[in-house]
C-alpha positions as YAML, in Angstrom:
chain: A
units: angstrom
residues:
- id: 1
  name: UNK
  ca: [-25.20, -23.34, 8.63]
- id: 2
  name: UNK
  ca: [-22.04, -23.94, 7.08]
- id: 3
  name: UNK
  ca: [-18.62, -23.17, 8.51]
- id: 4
  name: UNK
  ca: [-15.41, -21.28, 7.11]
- id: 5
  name: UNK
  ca: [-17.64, -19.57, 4.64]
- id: 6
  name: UNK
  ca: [-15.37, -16.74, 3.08]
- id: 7
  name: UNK
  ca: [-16.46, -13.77, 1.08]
- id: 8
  name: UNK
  ca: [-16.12, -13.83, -3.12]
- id: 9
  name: UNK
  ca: [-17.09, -11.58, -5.72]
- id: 10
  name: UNK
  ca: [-18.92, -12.37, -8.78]
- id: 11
  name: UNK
  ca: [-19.35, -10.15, -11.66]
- id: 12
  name: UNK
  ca: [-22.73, -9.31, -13.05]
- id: 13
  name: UNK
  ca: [-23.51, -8.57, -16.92]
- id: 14
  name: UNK
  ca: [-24.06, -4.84, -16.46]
- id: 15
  name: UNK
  ca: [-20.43, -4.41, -14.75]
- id: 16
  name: UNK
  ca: [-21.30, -4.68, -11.28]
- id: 17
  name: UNK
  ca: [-19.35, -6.81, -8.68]
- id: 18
  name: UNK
  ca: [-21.37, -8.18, -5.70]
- id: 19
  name: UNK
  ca: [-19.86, -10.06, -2.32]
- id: 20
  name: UNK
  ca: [-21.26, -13.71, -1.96]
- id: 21
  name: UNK
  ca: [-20.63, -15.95, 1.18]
- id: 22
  name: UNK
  ca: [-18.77, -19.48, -0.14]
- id: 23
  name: UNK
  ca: [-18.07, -22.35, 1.64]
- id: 24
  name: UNK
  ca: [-14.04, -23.09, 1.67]
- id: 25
  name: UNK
  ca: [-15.39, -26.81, 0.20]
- id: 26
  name: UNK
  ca: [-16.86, -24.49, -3.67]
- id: 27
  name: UNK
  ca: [-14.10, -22.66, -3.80]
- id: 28
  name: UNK
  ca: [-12.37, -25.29, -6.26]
- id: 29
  name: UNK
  ca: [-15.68, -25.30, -8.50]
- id: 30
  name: UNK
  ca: [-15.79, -21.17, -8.38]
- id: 31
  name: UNK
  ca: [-12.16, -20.87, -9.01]
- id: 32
  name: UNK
  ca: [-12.76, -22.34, -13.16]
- id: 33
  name: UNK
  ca: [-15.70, -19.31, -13.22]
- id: 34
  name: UNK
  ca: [-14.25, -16.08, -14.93]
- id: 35
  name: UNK
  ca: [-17.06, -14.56, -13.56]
- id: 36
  name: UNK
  ca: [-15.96, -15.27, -10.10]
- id: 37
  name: UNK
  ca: [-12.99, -13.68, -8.40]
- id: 38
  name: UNK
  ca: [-11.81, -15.19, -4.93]
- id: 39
  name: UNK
  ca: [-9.18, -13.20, -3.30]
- id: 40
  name: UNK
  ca: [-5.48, -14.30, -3.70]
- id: 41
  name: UNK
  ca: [-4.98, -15.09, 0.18]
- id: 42
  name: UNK
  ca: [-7.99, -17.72, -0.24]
- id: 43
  name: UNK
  ca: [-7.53, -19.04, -4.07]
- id: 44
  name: UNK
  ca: [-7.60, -23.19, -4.22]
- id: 45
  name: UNK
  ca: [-4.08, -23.40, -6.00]
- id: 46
  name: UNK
  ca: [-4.43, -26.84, -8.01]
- id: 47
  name: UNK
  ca: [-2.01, -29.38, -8.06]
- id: 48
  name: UNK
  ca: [-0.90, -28.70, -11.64]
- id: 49
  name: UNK
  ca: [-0.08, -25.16, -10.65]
- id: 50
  name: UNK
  ca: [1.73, -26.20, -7.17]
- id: 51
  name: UNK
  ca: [4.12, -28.51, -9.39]
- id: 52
  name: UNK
  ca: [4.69, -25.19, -12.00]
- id: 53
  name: UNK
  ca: [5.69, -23.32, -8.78]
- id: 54
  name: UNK
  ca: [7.82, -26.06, -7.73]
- id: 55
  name: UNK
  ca: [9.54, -26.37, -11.02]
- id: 56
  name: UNK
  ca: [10.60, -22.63, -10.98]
- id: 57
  name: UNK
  ca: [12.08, -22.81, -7.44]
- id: 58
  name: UNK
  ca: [14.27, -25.93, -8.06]
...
């Protein structure tokens, strides 16, 4: 069984939201799904957006 699995929601087509186990390692691939929502305390931030957040504060 995998380790550090945390809890995300996916969306289903008749409006529906359902909680799914992910391991931390898919959170990268789930993250580019609109369907998918991964709560803000566990969201991959990707190194383009790091450097837009670096920008701002310098």
């Amino acid at each position: 069984m995998k380790k550090n699995l945390i809890k995300v929601y996916k969306k289903l087509k008749n409006g529906t939201e359902v909680e799914l186990l992910a391991d931390e390692s898919q959170l990268e691939a789930l993250a580019v799904h609109s369907d998918f929502r991964i709560p803000e305390s566990k969201e991959v931030h990707s190194p383009k957006k790091k450097n837009q957040e670096e920008e701002v504060q310098t």
